[in-house]
C-alpha positions as CSV (number, residue, x, y, z in Angstrom):
1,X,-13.0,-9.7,14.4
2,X,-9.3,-8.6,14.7
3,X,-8.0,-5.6,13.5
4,X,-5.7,-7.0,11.3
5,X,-8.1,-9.1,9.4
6,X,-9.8,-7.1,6.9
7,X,-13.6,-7.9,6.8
8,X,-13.5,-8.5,3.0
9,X,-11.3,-11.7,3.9
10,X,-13.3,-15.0,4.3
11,X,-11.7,-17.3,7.4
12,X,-12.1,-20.8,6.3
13,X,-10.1,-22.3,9.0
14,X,-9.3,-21.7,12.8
15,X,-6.9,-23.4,15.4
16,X,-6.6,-22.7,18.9
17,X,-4.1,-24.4,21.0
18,X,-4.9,-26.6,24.1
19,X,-4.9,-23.5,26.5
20,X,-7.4,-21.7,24.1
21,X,-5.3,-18.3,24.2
22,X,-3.8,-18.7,20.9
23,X,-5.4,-18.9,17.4
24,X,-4.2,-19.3,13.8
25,X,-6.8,-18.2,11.6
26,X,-6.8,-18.9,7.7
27,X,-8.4,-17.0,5.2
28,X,-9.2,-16.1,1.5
29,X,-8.9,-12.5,-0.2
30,X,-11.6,-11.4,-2.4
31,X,-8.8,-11.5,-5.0
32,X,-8.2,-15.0,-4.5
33,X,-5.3,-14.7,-2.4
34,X,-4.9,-16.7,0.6
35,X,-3.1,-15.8,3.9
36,X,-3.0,-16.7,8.0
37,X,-2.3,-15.2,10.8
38,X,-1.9,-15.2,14.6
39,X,-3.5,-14.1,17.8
40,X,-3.5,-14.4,21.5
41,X,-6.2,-13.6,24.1
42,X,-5.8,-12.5,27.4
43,X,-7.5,-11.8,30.7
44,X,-6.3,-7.9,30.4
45,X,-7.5,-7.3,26.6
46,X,-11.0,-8.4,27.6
47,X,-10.9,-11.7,26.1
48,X,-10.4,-10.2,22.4
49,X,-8.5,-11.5,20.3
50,X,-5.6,-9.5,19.1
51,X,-2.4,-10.2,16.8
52,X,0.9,-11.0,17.8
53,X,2.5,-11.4,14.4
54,X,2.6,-9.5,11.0
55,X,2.0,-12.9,8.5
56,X,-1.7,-11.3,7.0
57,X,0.6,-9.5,4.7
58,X,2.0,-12.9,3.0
59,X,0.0,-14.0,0.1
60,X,-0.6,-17.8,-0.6
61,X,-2.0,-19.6,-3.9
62,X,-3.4,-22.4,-2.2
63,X,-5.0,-23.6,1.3
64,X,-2.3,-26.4,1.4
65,X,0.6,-23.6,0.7
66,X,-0.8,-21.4,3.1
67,X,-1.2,-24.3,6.1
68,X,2.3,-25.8,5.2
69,X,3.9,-21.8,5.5
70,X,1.6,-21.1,9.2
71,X,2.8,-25.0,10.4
72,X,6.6,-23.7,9.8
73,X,5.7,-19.8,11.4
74,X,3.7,-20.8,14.4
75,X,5.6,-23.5,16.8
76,X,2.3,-24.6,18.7
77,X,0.3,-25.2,15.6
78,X,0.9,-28.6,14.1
79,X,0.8,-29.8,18.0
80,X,-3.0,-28.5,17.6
81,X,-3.8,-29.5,14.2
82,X,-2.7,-33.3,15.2
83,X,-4.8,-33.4,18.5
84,X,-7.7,-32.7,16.4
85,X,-7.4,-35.1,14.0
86,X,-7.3,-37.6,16.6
């Protein structure tokens, strides 16, 4: 698990991009908060996945609020989230 993603937080949702070296992950706070954020992998880290942005701090009230705000922040995600719908 990343370091930026408290383990109290429940990830209900992950994208990765075609390549598979970047991932949006979506989650829910134990207070009921919701929030995304995302990471890239490389060769040098080891493979881990590790963050490239600062958006776990943003707070959402619903999964649709909190898609919608990660669709506008990440430019490769609603490439992703259409190719697997299809």
């Amino acid at each position: 698990m990343s370091g930026r993603i408290d383990p109290s937080w429940l990830v209900f949702d992950s994208v990765e991009n075609a390549e598979h070296d970047r991932c949006v992950d979506c989650f829910s706070r134990p207070d009921g908060s919701l929030g995304f954020e995302e990471f890239r992998r490389d060769v040098e880290d080891g493979g881990a996945w590790t963050p490239v942005q600062h958006y776990s701090g943003l707070s959402y009230k619903t999964k649709d609020e909190a898609l919608l705000a990660a669709r506008k922040a990440v430019v490769w995600l609603a490439e992703a989230l259409e190719r697997r719908t299809r």
